[in-house]
C-alpha positions in Angstrom: 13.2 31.1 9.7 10.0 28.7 9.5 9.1 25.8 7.7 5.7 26.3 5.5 4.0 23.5 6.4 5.0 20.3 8.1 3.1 17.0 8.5 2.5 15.3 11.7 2.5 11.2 11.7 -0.9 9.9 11.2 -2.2 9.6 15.2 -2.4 5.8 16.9 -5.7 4.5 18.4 -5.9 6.8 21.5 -4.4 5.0 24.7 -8.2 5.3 27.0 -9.7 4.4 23.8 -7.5 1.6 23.4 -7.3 0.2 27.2 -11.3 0.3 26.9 -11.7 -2.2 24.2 -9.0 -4.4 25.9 -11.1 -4.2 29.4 -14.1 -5.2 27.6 -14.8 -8.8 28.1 -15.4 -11.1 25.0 -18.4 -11.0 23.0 -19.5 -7.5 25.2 -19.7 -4.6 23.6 -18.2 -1.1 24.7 -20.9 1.1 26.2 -22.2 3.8 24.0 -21.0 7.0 24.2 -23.0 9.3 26.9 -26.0 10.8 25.8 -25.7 14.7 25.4 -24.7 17.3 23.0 -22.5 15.4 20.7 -18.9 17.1 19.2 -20.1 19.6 16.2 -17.5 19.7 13.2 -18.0 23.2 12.8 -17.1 24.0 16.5 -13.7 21.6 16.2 -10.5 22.8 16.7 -7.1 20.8 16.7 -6.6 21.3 20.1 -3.1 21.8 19.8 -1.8 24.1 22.7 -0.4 27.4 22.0 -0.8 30.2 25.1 0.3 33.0 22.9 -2.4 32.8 20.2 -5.4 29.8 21.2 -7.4 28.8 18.4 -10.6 29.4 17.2 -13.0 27.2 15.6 -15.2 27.8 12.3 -18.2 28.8 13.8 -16.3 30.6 15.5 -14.9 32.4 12.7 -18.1 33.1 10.9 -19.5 34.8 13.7 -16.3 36.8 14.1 -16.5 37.6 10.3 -20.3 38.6 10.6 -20.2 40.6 13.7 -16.6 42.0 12.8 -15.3 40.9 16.2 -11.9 40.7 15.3 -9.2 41.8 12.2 -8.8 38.4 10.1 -5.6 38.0 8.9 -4.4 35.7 5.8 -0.8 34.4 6.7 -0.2 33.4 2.8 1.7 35.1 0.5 0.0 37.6 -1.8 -0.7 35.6 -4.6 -2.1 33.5 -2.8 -4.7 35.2 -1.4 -5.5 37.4 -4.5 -6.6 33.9 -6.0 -8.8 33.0 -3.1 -9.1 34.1 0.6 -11.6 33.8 3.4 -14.1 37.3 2.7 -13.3 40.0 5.2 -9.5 38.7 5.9 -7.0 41.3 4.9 -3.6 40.0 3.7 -0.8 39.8 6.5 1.8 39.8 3.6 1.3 42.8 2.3 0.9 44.4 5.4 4.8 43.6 5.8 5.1 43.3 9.7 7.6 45.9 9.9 5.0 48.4 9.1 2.6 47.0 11.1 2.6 48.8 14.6 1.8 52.2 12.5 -0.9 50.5 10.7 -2.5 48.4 13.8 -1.5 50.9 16.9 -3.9 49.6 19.5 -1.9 46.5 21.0 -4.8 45.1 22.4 -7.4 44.8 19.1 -8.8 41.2 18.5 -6.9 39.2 15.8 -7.2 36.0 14.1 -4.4 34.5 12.1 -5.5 31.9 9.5 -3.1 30.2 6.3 -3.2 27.1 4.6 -4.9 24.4 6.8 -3.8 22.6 10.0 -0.6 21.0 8.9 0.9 24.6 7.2 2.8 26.2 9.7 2.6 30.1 8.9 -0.2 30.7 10.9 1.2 29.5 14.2 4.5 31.8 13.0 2.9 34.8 12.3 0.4 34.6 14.8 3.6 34.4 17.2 5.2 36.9 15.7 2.4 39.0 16.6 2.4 37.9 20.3 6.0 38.8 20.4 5.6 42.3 18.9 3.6 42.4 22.1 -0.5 41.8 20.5 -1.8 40.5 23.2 -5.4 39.4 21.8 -4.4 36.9 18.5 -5.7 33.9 17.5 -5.5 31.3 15.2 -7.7 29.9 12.5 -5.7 26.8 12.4 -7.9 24.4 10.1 -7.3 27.3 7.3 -8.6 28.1 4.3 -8.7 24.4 2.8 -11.2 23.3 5.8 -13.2 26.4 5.2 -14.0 25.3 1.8 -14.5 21.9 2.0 -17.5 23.1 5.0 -19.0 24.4 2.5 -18.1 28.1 2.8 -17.2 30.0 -0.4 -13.8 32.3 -0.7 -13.5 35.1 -2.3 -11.4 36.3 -5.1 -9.6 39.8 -5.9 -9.8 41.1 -9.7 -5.9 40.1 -9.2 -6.9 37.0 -9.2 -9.4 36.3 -11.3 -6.7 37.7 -14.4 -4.6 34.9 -13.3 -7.1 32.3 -13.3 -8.5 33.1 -16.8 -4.9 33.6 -18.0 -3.8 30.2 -16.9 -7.0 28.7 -18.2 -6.9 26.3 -15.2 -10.5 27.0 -13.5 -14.1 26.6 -14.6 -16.1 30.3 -14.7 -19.1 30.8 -14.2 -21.6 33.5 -14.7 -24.5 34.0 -12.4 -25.8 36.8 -13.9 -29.5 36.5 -15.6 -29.5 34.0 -18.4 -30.6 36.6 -21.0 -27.6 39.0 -19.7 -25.2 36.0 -20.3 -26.6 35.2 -23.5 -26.1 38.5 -24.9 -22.1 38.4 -24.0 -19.6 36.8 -21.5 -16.5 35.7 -20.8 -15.2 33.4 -23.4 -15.8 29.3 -22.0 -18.1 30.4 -19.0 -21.1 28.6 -18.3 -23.8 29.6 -16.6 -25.6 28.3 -13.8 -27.6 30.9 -12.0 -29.1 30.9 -8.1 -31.0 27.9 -7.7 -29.0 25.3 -10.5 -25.9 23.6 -8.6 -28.2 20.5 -8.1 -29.2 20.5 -11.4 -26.2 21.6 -13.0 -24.2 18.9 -11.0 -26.1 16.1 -12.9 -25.8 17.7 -16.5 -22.4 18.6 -18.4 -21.8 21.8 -16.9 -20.6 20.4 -13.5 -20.9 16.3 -13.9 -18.2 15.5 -15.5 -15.7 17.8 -13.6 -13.1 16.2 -10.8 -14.5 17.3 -7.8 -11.2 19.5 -7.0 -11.6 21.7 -9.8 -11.4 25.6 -9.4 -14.3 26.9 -10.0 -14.4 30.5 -9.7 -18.4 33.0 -9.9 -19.0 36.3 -10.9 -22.2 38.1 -11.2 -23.4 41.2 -11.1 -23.0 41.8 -7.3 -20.2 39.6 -5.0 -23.4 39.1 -2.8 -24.8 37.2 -5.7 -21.6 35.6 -6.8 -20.9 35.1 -3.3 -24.9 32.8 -3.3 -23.6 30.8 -5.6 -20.6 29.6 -4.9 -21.2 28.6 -1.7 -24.2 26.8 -3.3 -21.6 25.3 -6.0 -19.4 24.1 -2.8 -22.2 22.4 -0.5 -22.8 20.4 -3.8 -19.3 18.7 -3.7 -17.1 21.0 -5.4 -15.5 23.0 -2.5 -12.6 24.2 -4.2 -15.1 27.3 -5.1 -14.5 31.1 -4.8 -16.5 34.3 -6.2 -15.3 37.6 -7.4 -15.5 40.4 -5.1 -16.6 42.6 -7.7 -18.8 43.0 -10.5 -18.9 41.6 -14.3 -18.6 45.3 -14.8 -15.2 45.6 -13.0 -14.1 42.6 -15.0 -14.9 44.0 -18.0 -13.1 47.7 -17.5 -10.1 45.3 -17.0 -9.6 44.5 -20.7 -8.4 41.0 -19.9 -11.0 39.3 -22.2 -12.9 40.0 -25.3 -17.0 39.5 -24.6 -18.6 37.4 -26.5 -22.0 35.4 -27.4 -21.8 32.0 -25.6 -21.2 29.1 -28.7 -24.7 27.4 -29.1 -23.6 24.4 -26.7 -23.3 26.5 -24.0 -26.7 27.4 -24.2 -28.1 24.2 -25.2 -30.8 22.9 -22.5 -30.7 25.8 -20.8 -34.2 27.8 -19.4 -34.0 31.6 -20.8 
């Protein structure tokens, strides 16, 4: 057994840190810190020591997930990934370990092992469960899918997931097709804010009076355009952003919804 997550005491002032200031004499000031390359948030990593699977940073991770360097594993459970995942990372859950030598035969194949952000604790467990099955080339994307998002990086979201979130009528939707393509029928409440409009649509009601944590989830008439905007949607303050991995077209053989004309309001102030 495992515990989900845990959640480590906040840290103290470092001890160096802390004997520096008390060597300083009064009224001096601590020397500045060395000139050089200066720490890169997208290159940090915990640092927490784990031999059987190190970890990886985020630029690391988007390089792995652009050159396929590695399989990307999602440690959640399936659910959870089906409403939003890291693109390209295959879900360890539905794998079900116990199949997993047949489906993954070469023992020495890059992994990476990523969950719910540095204080959830299935990545370190299945990543070590890995190790012990005798992997001998996993690692771990320890800051997770939360940390992801909030640098600005989009997830993705299955067809799954996207029922559930219009079903539960928790998440704002957007369409990013053309305007005159959304204008002549959508999903019911979407707005639409097309390649280009986050700025804009963060100053006027479609995005300005929203909390900041909302879902908001894209679809378009590619994921590659969906994909655009979200991530433009996220590096404007609203991180908890994802796109459909499909098209409007897949949504629509899905019979979830009924299409229809977007209400006057929604189309009020908008460039056709």
């Amino acid at each position: 057994m495992y515990t989900r997550c845990f959640i480590c005491p906040s840290p103290s002032i470092p001890t160096v840190l802390l004997a520096a200031i008390l060597a300083c004499p009064t009224g001096v000031a601590p020397p500045a810190y060395a000139a050089g390359p200066r720490p890169n948030i997208h290159a940090a990593v915990l640092d927490a020591q784990d031999l059987a699977a190190p970890e990886i940073s985020t630029d690391e991770m988007n390089a792995i997930l652009s050159g396929g360097g590695a399989i990307v594993f999602d440690a959640r459970p399936k659910n959870e990934y089906a409403i939003a995942h890291i693109p390209g990372s295959i879900n360890l859950d539905e794998t079900q370990l116990g199949r997993f030598t047949q489906n993954y035969a070469d023992h020495a194949a890059a992994m990476v092992v990523y969950s719910d952000g540095p204080f959830c604790d299935l990545a370190r467990a299945k990543s070590g469960e890995l190790a012990r099955m005798g992997y001998s080339n996993v690692s771990r994307y320890q800051l997770g899918l939360p940390v992801w998002r909030i640098l600005g990086n989009a997830a993705e979201t299955s067809l799954q997931g996207f029922r559930e979130i219009f079903r539960a009528r928790n998440a704002v939707i957007v369409d990013a097709r053309p305007r005159a393509e959304y204008a002549a029928g959508t999903i019911p409440t979407a707005q639409s804010i097309v390649a280009g409009e986050a700025g804009k649509a963060k100053q006027d009601r479609r995005l300005r009076y929203l909390d900041p944590n909302i879902r908001i989830v894209v679809f378009a008439n590619s994921a590659r355009d969906a994909r655009g905007v979200a991530e433009e949607i996220s590096r404007n303050a609203y991180p908890n952003s994802s796109y459909f991995g499909g098209t409007y077209q897949d949504l629509k053989r899905d019979r979830f919804f009924l299409e229809r004309a977007p209400s006057p309001y929604f189309l009020d102030g908008l460039n056709h």
